[in-house]
Every structure is written in structure tokens, then in C-alpha cells.
C-alpha positions as CSV (number, residue, x, y, z in Angstrom):
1,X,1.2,39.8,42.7
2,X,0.4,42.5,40.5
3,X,-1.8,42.0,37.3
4,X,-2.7,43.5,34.0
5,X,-5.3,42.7,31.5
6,X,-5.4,41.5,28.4
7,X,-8.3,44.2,27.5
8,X,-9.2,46.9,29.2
9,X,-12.6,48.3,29.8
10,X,-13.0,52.6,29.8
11,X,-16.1,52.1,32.0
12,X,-18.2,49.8,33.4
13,X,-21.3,49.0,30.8
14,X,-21.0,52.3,28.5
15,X,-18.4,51.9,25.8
16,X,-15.2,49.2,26.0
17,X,-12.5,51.6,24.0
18,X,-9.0,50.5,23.2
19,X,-6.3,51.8,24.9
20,X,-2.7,50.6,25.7
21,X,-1.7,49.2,28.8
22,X,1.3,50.2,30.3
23,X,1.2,48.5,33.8
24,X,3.6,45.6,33.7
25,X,3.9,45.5,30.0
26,X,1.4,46.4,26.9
27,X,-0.7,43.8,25.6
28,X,-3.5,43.6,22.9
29,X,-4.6,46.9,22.9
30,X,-8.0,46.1,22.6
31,X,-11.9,45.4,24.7
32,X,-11.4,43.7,27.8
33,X,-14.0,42.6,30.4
34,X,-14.1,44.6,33.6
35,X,-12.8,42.1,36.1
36,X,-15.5,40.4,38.6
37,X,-13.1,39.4,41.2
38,X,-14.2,39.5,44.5
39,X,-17.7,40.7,43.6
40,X,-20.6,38.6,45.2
41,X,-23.8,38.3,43.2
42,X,-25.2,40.6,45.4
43,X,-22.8,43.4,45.4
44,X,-22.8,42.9,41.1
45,X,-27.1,43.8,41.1
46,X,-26.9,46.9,43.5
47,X,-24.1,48.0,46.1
48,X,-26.7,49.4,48.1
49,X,-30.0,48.4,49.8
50,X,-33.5,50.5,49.5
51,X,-34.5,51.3,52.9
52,X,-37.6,53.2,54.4
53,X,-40.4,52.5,51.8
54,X,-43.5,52.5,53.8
55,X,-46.4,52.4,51.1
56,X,-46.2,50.5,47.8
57,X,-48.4,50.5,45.2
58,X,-48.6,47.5,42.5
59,X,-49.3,48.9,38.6
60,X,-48.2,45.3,36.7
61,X,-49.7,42.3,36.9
62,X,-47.7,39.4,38.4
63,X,-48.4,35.6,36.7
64,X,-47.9,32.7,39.1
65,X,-45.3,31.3,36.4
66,X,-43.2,28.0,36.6
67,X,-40.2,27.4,39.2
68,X,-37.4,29.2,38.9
69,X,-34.2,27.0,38.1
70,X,-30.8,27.7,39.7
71,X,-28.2,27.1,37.6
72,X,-24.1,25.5,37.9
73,X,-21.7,27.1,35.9
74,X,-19.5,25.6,34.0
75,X,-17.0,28.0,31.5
76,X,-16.2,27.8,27.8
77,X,-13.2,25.8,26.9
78,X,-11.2,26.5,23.9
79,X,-8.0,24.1,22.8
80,X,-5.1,25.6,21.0
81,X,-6.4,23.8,17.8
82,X,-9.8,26.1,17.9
83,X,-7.6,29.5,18.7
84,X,-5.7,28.5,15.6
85,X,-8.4,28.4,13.6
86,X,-9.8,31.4,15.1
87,X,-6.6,33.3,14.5
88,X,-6.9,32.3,10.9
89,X,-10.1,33.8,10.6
90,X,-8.6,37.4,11.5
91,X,-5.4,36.5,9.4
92,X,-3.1,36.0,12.5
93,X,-0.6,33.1,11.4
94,X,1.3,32.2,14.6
95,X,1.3,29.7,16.8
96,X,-0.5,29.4,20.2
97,X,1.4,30.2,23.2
98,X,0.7,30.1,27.2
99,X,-0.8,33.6,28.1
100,X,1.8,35.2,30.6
101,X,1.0,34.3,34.1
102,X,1.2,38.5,35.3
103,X,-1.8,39.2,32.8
104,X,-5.0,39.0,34.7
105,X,-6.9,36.6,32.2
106,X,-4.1,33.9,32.5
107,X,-3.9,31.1,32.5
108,X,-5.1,30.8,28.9
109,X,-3.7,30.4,25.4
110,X,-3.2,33.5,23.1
111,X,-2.1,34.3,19.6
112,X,-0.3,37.7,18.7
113,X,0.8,39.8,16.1
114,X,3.6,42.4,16.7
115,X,2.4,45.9,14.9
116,X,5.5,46.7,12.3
117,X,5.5,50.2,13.4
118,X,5.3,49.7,17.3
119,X,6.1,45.9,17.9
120,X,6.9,46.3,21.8
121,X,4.0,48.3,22.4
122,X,0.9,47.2,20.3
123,X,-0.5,44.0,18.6
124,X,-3.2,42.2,17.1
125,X,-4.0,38.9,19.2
126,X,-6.6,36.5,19.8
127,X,-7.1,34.8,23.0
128,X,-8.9,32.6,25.0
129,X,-8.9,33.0,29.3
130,X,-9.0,29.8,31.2
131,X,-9.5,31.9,34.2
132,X,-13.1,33.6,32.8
133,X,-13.8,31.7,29.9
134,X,-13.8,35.0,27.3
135,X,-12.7,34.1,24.0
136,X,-12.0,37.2,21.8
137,X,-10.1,39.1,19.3
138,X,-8.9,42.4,19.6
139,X,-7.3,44.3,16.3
140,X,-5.9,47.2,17.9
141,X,-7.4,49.5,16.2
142,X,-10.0,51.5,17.9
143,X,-11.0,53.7,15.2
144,X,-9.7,56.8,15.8
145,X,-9.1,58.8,12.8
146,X,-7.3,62.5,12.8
147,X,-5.5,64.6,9.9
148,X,-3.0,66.6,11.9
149,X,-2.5,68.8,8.6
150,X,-6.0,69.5,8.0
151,X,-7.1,69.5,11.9
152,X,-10.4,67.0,10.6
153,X,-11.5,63.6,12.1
154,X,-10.8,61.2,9.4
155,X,-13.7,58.5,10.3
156,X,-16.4,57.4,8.2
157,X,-18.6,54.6,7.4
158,X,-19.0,53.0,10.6
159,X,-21.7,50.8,9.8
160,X,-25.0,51.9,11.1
161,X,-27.4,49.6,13.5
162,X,-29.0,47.7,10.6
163,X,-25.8,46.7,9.0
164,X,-24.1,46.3,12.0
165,X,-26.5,43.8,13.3
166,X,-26.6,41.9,10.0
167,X,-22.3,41.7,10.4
168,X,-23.1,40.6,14.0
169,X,-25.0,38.1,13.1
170,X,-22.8,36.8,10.5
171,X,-20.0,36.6,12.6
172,X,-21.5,34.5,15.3
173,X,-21.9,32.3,11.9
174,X,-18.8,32.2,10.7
175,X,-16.9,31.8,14.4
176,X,-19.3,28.8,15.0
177,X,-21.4,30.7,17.8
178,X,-24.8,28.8,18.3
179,X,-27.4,31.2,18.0
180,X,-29.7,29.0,19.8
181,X,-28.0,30.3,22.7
182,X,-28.7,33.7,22.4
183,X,-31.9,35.6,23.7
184,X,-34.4,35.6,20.8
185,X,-37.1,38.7,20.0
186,X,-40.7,37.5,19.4
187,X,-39.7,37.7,15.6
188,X,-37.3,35.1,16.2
189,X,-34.2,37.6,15.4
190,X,-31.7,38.0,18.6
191,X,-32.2,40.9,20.5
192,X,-29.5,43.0,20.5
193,X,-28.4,46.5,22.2
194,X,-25.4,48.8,21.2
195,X,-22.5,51.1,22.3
196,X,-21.9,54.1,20.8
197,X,-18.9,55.9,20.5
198,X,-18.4,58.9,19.3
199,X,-15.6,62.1,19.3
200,X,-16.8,66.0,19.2
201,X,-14.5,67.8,17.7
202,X,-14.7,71.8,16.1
203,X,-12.6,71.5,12.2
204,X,-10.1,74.4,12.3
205,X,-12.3,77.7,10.8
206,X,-15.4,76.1,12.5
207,X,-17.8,77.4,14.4
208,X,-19.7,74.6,15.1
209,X,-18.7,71.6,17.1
210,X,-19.3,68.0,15.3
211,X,-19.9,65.2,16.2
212,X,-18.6,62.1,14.1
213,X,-19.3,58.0,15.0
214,X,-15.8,56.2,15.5
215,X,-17.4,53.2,16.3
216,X,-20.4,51.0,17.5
217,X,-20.8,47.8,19.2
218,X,-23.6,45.4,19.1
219,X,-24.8,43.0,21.7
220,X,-26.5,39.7,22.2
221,X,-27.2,38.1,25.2
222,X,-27.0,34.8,26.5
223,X,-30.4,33.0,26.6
224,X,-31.3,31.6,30.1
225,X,-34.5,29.7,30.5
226,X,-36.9,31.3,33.3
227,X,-35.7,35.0,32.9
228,X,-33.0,36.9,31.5
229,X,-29.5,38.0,32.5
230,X,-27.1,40.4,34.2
231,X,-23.8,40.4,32.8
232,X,-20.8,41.5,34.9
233,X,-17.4,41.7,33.2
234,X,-18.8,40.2,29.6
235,X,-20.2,37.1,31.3
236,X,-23.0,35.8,28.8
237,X,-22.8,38.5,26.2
238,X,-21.3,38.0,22.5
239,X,-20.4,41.6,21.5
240,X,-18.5,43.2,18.3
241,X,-17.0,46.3,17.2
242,X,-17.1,47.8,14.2
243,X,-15.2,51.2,13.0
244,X,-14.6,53.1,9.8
245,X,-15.4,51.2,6.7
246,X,-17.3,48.6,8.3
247,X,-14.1,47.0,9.8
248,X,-14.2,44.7,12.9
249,X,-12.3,45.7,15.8
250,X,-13.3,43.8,18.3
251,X,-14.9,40.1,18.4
252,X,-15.4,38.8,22.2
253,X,-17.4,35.8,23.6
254,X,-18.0,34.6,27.4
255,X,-21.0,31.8,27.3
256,X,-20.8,29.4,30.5
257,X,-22.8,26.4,29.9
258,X,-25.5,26.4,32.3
259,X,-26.8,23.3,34.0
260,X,-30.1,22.8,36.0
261,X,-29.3,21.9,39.3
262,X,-32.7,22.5,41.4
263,X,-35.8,24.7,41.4
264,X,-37.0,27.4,43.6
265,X,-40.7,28.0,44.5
266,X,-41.5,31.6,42.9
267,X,-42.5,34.3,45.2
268,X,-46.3,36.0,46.0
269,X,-46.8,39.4,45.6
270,X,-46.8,39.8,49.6
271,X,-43.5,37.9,49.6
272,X,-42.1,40.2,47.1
273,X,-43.5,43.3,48.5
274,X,-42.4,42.1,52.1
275,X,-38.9,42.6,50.9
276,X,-39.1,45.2,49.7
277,X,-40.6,46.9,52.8
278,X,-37.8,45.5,54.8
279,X,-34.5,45.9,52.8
280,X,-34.3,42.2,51.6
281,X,-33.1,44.3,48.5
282,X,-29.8,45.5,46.5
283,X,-30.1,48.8,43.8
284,X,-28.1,51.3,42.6
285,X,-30.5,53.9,43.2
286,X,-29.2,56.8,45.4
287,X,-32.6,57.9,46.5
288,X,-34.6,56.9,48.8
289,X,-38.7,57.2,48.4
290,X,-41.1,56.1,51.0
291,X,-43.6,55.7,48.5
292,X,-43.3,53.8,45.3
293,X,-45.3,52.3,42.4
294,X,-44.2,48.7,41.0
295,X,-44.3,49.0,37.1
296,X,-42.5,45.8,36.5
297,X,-41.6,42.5,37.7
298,X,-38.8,40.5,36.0
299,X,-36.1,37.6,37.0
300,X,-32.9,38.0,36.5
301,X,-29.7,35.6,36.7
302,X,-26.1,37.7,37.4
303,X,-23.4,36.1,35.7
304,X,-20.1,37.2,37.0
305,X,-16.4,37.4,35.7
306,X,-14.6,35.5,36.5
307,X,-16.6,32.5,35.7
308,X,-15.9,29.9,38.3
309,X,-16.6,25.9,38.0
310,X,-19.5,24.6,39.6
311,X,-20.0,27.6,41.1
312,X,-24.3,27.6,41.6
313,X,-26.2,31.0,40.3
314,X,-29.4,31.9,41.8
315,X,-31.9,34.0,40.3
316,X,-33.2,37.4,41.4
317,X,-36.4,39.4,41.2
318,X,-36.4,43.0,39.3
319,X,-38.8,45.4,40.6
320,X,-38.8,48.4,38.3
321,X,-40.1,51.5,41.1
322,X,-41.8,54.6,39.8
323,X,-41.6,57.7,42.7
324,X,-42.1,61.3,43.4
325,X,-44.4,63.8,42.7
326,X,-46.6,63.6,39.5
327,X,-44.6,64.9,36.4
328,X,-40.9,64.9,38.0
329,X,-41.5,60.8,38.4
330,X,-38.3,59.2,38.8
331,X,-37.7,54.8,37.5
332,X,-35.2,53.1,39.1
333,X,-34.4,48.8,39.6
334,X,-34.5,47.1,42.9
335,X,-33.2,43.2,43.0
336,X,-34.7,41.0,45.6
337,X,-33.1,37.2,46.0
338,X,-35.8,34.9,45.1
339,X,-33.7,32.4,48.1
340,X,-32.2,33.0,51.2
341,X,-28.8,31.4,49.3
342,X,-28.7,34.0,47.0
């Protein structure tokens, strides 16, 4: 059967942008996760592998460490009382209803508010996906800001990244987010990344083209003892968008609980670089270097939509790779299973 989404994603990691949904029917027009179905852990850290490396040289030092845990998953769960008191913090009055079962984040429970002006087409809703686990609101509003008459973009103050980490960061407050969950900096602040989008546009007499800010996005990750995280689809990020005038867009939330299941022996350096010689390995890297330098060693746990109960995650090794000829050096990240589960 076919499916749309409740959100939709303009592509994969670079910036979620709203745009209406016309497959089926229209729904909040608004950030959506990229869906993880049918994606293994594998195929979500690198869809291809590194083969052919014949001499690799180590530049980072690699600590013996502890064990590496391997987690179970088990996804958020919101009751109809919590999405009503998370529509009333974004002013949407309505009752909660069933998600439609032809939406691809069904079965959930959503709230929605018809736009005046196009009430078939476009609303404001807040929602919370069974299925994945995402909990989120979407305004529909993406920001965008034109003056037909005068031919000028129309946006301004978008917050910038100070401010718009301080709103962040309020936000998870007020929507009863534990921060403890969240990666922390060695300052003790959350680390945080962000999205920026922006529109170029040349105002009518103009020689120059401009480029305005319509909106950015901040994001915190989800705090995972023993390494850090992919996310694929939203899984263990709590990201929010802010447009012109410091309004929020966007609010959306996926944070499986993560239980300790079992521990894994970490790997030597001639495990790891046994691997690596022999394709035990998954990148997105198109090349493909015979000789590489090892700059970094991390662990890394892929959490992929949809978030499914019980379901074990593994951890992974991150080797960052340094190649080709001195001054054209090219980086890229290879992922190694740290167990033959993975």
C-alpha cells in the first residue's frame, strides 16, 4: 500500500525544508525524518566497501579503553494526554486523533490545525509516530519571505547561532526534554551542529546577487555511553527550526531508551587494521587509495528510523583515512563492525 509522510525531508542530512505533500493527500507541511525502512545498520554507515588498501600508516594514538556495550532499543512513547499538552504549548486547541493509517509515521496520535486560507492543503499539527518514536511539531511555515511588488526577499532576523542555541536549549526545557540525555561538550553545554538555509536571489535593478538566511536549525545529539552516534532518519537527535523574527518552525524529537544488553571486547590495532586491509569495512567514499594514513579512531552507534522494539544495536569503529599525494590530501570515514553481528 502506498504511503506518505507526515514530514518530508529535501535531502538526506543537509537541510529538512517544508514543502507540501501531494501524494495521497497533504499533511503538515512541515520536517519529516527521512524514512529508514529497510536499511540495515550496515547499508545506513556506508553503501559501499573500501577495497584494495595495501599499506596503512597509523598517525593517532589508539587507548585500550573499556568494553564496548551493545545496546536494545526501546522507542519513546507519548499518550494523547502529553500530545495535548504539547499542542498547547504551540497554541493548537484540538483534540488528539488516530494518525491516518496511509501516512507513513502511522500508527500514532496527531493534533492539527486547518490554515484559514488553505484548510485542505496546509496545517499546523503536532504529532507523535508509534511506528518511529519522533515526536514533533511542525508550523508550516518554512520561512520564506517574497514581495512580488517590490521583487525583494522579505526575511530577517533569523536568529543567529548564539541565540539560536540559547532558544534550543530553552525549548528542550520547556517541552520537558532531559538534557542529561544529550551529548555534553567538556564545558558541560550540549554540543550542538546546525543547518543552514538560505535563498540567493538578485533585487530588481541589482547587480549583485544576495544572499539572505530564511532559516537555521540547531542540533543536539543523543548521549550514548562508550561512543557517540549516527543518526539515520532523526533517530537520537532533538533538532529545531527557527525563521524570521526568531520564530520556531519546527520542534522534533526521536530518543529511544537504550538498555545495556552485553559487552563486546574492543579491538587491537592489528584487528582494526586487518579489516581494513580486507574489506571488513562500509564508507561512502568513492575512491579508492592503496595507501592511507589513520588520523582518527572513534565508535560509533547507528540508530535507525524506524525505531524498532528490542531490536539490539551494535557499535562500530570510525577510521578517519588521510590519502594522495602531499598537498591534494583527500579525508574520508571508513566503519568497521566492532562484531561479527553487526
Amino acid at each position: 500500500m502506498k504511503t506518505t509522510s507526515l514530514l518530508q525531508t529535501a535531502s538526506h542530512r543537509s537541510a529538512r525544508l517544508f514543502r507540501q505533500l501531494i501524494i495521497l493527500r497533504v499533511l503538515c507541511f512541515g520536517l519529516t525524518s527521512c524514512s529508514g525502512d529497510g536499511r540495515s545498520p550496515n547499508e545506513a554507515v556506508g553503501n559501499e566497501r573500501l577495497l584494495g588498501i595495501e599499506q596503512v600508516e597509523w598517525d593517532c594514538q589508539l587507548t585500550r579503553g573499556t568494553d564496548l556495550e551493545v545496546y536494545r532499543l526501546h522507542p519513546q512513547v507519548f499518550s494523547r494526554e502529553k500530545i495535548k499538552k504539547l499542542g498547547s504549548l504551540f497554541g493548537l486547541s484540538g483534540e488528539p486523533e488516530n494518525i491516518p493509517a496511509d501516512f507513513a509515521e502511522a500508527p500514532g496520535i496527531w493534533i492539527r490545525e486547518p490554515d484559514q486560507k488553505n484548510p485542505r492543503m496546509k496545517w499546523r499539527c503536532v504529532y507523535w509516530s508509534q511506528k518511529s518514536g519522533e515526536i514533533s511539531y511542525a508550523s508550516g511555515d518554512d520561512g520564506y519571505r517574497y514581495d512580488g511588488q517590490t521583487r525583494r526577499l522579505g526575511m530577517h532576523d533569523v536568529p543567529d547561532e548564539k541565540a539560536a542555541v540559547r532558544r534550543a536549549v530553552e525549548l528542550t526545557q520547556s517541552l520537558g526534554v532531559d538534557t542529561n540525555r544529550l551529548a555534553q561538550g567538556a564545558s558541560g553545554s550540549l554540543k550542538h551542529s546546525f543547518r543552514l538555509n538560505t535563498v540567493r536571489h538578485r533585487p530588481r535593478g541589482a547587480t549583485n546577487i544576495e544572499e539572505v538566511i530564511q532559516s537555521r536549525t540547531v542540533l543536539f545529539r543523543q548521549k550514548v555511553a562508550g561512543g557517540g552516534i549516527i543518526s539515520i532518519g532523526g533517530v537520537g537527535q532533538f533538532e529545531t527550526t527557527f525563521i524570521s523574527e526568531g520564530v520556531v518552525s519546527s520542534v522534533s524529537w526521536n530518543l529511544p531508551n537504550l538498555t545495556p544488553v552485553k559487552k563486546l571486547a574492543v579491538k587491537t590495532r592489528t584487528e582494526l587494521e586487518h579489516d581494513l586491509r580486507i574489506g571488513n569495512n562500509w564508507t561512502h567514499c568513492v575512491a579508492r587509495p592503496k595507501n592511507v594514513k589513520v588520523t582518527g579512531v572513534d565508535v560509533r552507534y547507528p540508530l535507525v528510523n524506524p525505531v524498532v522494539e528490542g531490536s539490539l544495536v551494535y557499535p562500530y569503529y570510525m577510521l578517519t583515512l588521510r590519502f594522495g599525494p602531499s598537498g591534494e590530501e583527500k579525508e574520508c570515514d571508513v566503519f568497521m563492525p566492532a562484531s561479527s553481528h553487526n
